[in-house]
Structure formats: C-alpha cells, structure tokens
N, C-alpha and C positions, 0 to 999 in steps of 0.2 A: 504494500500500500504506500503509495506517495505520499510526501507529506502536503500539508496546503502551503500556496506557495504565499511569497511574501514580496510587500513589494518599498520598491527604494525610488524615493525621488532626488531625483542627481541633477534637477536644473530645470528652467521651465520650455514647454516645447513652444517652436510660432506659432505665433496666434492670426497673426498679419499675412502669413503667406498664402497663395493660392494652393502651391502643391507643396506635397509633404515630403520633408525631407530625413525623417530620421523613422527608421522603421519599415522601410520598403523591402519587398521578397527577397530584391538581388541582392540587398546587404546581408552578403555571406558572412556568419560568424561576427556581427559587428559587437557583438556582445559576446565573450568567450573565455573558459577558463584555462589557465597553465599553470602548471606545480604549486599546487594548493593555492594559488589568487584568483581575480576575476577582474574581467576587462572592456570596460563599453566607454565609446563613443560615438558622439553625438553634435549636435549644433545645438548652439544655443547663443541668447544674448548677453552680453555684459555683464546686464542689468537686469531686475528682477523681473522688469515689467517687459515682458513675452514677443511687445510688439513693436518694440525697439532695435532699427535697424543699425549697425552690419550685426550678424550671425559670425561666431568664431568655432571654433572645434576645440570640443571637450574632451577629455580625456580621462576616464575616476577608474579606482583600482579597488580593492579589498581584498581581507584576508580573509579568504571560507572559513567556515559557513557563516558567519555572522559577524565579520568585521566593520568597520567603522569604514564608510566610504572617502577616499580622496580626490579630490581633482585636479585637472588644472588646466590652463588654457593657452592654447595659442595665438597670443594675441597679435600676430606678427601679420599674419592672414586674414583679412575681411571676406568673409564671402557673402556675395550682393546678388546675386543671380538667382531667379525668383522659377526652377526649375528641378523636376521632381529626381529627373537623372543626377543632378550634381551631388549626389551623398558622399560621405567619407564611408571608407573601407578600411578593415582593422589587421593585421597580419602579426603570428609571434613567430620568430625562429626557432625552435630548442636546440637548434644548434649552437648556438653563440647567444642566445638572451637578447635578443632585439628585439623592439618593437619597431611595426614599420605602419605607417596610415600614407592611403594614396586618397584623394579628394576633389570635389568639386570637378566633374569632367563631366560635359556632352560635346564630343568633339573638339576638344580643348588638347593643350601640349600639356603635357604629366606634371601633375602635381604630388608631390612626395616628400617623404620626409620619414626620418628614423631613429633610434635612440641609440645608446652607445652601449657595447656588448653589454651582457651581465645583467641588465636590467631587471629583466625576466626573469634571471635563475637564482637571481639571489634577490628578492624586492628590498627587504630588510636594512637590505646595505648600502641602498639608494633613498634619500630624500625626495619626492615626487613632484618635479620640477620641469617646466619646459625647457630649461637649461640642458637635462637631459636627454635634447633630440638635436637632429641639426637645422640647420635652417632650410626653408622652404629651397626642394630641388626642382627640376626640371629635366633631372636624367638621372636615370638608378645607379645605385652603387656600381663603380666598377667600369658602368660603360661609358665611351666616349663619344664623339662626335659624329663616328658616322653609324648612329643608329639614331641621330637626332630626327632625322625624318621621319621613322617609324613610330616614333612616340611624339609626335603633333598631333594625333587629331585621335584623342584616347576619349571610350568613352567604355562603363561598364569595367571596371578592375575590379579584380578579386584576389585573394589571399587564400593558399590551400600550403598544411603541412604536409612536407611528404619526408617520411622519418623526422631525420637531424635538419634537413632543409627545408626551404620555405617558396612556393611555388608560386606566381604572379600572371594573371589572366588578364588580358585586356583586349577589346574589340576597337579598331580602327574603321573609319568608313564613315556611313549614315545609313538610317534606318533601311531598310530594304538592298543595301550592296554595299555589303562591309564583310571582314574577315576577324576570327579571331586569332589568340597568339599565343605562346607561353612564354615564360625565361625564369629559371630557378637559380636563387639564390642560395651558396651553399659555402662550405669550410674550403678554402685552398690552402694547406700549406707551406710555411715560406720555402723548399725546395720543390714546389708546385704541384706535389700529388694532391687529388683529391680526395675528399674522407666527407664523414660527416663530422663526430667527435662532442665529447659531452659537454665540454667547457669551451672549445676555442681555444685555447693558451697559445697564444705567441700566431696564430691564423691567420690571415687578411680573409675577409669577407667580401666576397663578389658577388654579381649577376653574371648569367651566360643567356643569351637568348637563343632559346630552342627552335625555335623556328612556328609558319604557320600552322594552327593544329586543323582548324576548321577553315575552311575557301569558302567563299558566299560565288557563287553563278549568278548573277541578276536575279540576287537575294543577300538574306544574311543571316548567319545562325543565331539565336537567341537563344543562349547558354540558361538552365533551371539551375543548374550544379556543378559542381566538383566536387567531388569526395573520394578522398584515398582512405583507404580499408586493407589491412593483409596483405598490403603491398601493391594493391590492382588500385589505380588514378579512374572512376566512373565519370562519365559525362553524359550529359542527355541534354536537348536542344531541341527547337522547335524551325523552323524556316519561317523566313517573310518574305516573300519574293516583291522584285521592286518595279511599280509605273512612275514610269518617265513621267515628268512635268515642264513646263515652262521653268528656265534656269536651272535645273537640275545641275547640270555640267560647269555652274560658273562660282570659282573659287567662295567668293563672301555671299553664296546660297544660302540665306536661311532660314528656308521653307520647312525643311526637315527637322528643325529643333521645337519646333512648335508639338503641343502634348498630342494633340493625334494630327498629325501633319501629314503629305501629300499618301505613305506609305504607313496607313496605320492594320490594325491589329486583323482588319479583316483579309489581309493576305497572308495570317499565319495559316500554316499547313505541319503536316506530320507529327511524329514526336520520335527523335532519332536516340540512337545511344550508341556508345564506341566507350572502349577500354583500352587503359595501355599499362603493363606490366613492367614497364623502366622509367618511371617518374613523366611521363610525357612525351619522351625522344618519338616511339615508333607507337603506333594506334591499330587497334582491331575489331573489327564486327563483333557481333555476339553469338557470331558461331566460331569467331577464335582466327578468321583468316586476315591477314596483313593487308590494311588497307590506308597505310602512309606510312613513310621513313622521313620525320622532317631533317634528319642530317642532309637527307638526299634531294630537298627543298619540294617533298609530295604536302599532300593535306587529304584531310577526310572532305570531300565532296559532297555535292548531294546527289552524285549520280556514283556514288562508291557501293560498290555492292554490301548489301543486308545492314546498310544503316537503320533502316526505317522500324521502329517497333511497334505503332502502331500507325495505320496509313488513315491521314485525315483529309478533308480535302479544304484547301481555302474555303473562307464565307461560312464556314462551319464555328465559327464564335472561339475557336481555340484562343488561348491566351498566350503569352510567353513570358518567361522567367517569373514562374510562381514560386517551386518548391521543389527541390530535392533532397533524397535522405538515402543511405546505405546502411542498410543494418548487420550487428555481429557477421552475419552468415553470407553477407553478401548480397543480398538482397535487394535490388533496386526499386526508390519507390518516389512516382513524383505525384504531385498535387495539381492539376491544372484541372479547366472547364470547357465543355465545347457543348455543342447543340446540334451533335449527329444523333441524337434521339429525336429532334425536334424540339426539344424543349433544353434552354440552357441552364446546365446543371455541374457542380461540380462532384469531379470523380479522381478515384487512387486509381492510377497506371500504375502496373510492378512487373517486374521481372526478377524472375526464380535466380537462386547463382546457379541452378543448374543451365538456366536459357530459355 
C-alpha cells in the first residue's frame, strides 16, 4: 500500500501567462531523485506575487523522505517568452555528480548550463548556490564550434541516465520536418580511455554527439520517451507529417511557433518504437533487426522496417508527446488518445519485453 502522498510548495506558478510552462508531459524527469535527494525545477517569479514578469529558473533540493526544501535561482537569465514549449529540462550524471538544466527553446540556439562535479554525490558538502553552476552556455561541454550549427534551432531536450553517463535528446527543425538527435555525456580519462567511474577523480567530463537517431521525411518525430532499463535505451514517437505554407522556407518564418500553427496535431499519425542496446550508437525494430548505425550517419526513418507498433492514421485525434514509462521487466507503456473508435478517448499502448 502506498502511502498518501504529500505535497511541497516550492514557489508560486504564473498566473499571467497564457501557456503553461512548468508541468508539461515532455518535461522528462523534471522533478527526480538521486542518492537519497530530490530535485525539481521550475519557473517562477522573483517575487511573490505570481504575475510579475521576467520568470527565472528555480532550482530546490531535499533530503528524503522529508527534508527541508532549498532553493535557488538563476537570476542571470530572464525568461520572457510567453510559450508552452520553452520549459526547462533537469539532467543528473552519476557519473561525476553534475547537474545539468537545458531551457527555454522553441527553435532557439541551446540554452545550458551545469554545476561542478560532486554536486550530486555528495549534496552535504555543497552549500546550495547558483555559484555552483556555470554560466548561461550556448554549446555543451566539450564541444566546439563546429557543431554550433546543429544546436541553433533546439527545440524539445531531454535528459536520460544511461548507467555512469548522462544522455541528451534534442529535436532541430519545426513542427512537421525536423529531426531528432542524441550526444552522451560521459567520464574520459586524462590518458583518454573511456569509463564511466563512480566519483570522477582526476576525469575531464565531455559531450560526444552520437549522431541522428530519428530523420523526419516531410514530417517529424514527436519523441513520448526515453527510458533506459537493463541496459536497453526504449523510444517511442508519434509522426506529424508537414503542409507546406506560404513562407515556410524563409529563415525568420514564424508561423510554426504559434501553439497550433500551420502543422498542428491533426497530422499526427502512428505510434513507433525502436531500441538500442549501446546507449544510442546503433537502433533496432522490435523484432531485434538493425535499422541505423548513427556512427555510419543512418537514422531510424519512417519508412525503416517494423517501426510502426500501432498503425494510426492522421485526422484520427492522436496526440504527441504524452507519456512514456518502462517497467522492471521491460515492458513498454505509453499514454496517448486518439479517436479511431470514433469517439476521442484516452488509452494504454504496451508492449510485452517479449514483442
């Protein structure tokens, strides 16, 4: 029997805004526990009163079960942007004790920022300060200049542990023909071997980007989840295939940021799933057959064989980026709605670990 749950108020949420920013499906894990602490962020104002603009990014910690919340703010960063996609995203390594939050993106260049090892693995021995992150970046640890391209026009990041490392999802594009992407940050050694490792001692901490996972075709996948379980990285996605508009093709377009704009939800279709058994690198159907090697620069498609788990068709009310969950056993299970009955209802997709 569960206990009844309890609840913590950590700041007040907008009251002013039209769309909501703290609490949305795709914020993966934005509240999340590591080595007996617990970790949410959020936006909020300054000031007490809810409807006082900029919004800054909070950050509160505790010690399970019932410690004494703390906060603290970034106040270095305004965010002004009155737009439902722009949440913050929450990441811990256990490899090294970092925390890392990526922020405020619909089509924007990478917003980031991270705190300095040990953080995580030792909370105790850190006083809970903004002092302890770096300052507002625009390129991940590690990498340089020429993957500044790639990370301009981020929208949709997420944060997945995988073991000692820490796995970073982000969609480029716009709604209906965008791609998504991985790049795992992990332990290198200063004679350069790779590890993961429980403390870090003497490490340098980097990004690798792994390459395309998902290729949108005139579309683009709309990621429910990530979750790594027993070693196996689960993914499940919906398609939005994209109509052309007037301006479509010209750079400062923006049609497509608008909340249901030129390509909205009635062109989701399908509900896809792929796995991969080495953190990301190579992907496979769910009958186990090899269907991308991003070393080799492939991606999962939507014409890759036995993507499809269950076949929807546009204009059928499906949603995207509701809900994913993998349990103990492997078990794939997502939360979304469609109205192939006729009538729109929401329902559990699953898939067995057996297939």
């Amino acid at each position: 029997m569960l206990p009844d749950p309890s609840i913590s108020v950590l700041g007040p949420d907008p009251t002013h805004r039209k769309c909501i920013l703290n609490g949305n499906a795709f914020q993966q894990d934005v509240i999340q526990s590591f080595n007996g602490w617990q970790y949410a962020a959020f936006y909020s104002s300054l000031l007490e009163d809810a409807s006082k603009e900029p919004l800054y990014i909070h950050l509160s910690r505790r010690k399970l079960p019932e410690g004494k919340w703390e906060t603290l703010v970034f106040d270095d960063y305004p965010q002004t942007t009155d737009d439902g996609h722009n949440t913050v995203q929450l990441g811990v390594c256990p490899g090294d004790g970092t925390i890392h939050l990526s922020y405020d993106h619909h089509c924007d260049v990478l917003r980031y920022r991270h705190s300095q090892p040990g953080v995580a693995q030792n909370p105790k021995s850190f006083a809970w300060s903004a002092s302890l992150f770096t300052p507002h970046l625009s390129r991940l640890p590690g990498l340089g200049a020429e993957h500044d391209e790639l990370f301009s026009y981020i929208t949709y990041p997420r944060f997945v542990q995988l073991g000692t490392n820490l796995l970073f999802s982000f969609r480029t594009g716009k709604a209906g023909l965008g791609d998504d992407h991985v790049a795992v940050y992990s332990a290198q050694t200063q004679n350069g071997g790779g590890g993961g490792g429980g403390g870090g001692g003497g490490g340098a901490y980097k990004y690798e980007v792994l390459g395309t996972n998902l290729q949108g075709v005139d579309n683009n996948p709309y990621i429910h989840g990530l979750d790594y379980r027993n070693g196996r990285l689960h993914a499940t996605w919906v398609y939005r295939g994209f109509v052309h508009y007037e301006g479509w093709d010209d750079p400062l377009d923006t049609k497509h940021k608008q909340q249901r704009g030129p390509n909205s939800a009635e062109n989701n279709h399908n509900i896809c799933y792929a796995y991969s058994d080495d953190g990301g690198r190579t992907w496979k159907n769910g009958a186990g057959e090899l269907i991308a090697d991003l070393a080799k620069g492939e991606s999962a498609r939507p014409d890759s064989k036995g993507i499809v788990a269950f076949d929807i068709p546009k204009g059928s009310g499906l949603s995207n980026q509701e809900a994913q969950a993998v349990d103990g056993e492997g078990g794939v299970h997502v939360l979304n709605r469609d109205a192939v009955d006729g009538e729109q209802k929401w329902k559990h997709y699953y898939r067995s670990p057996d297939g």
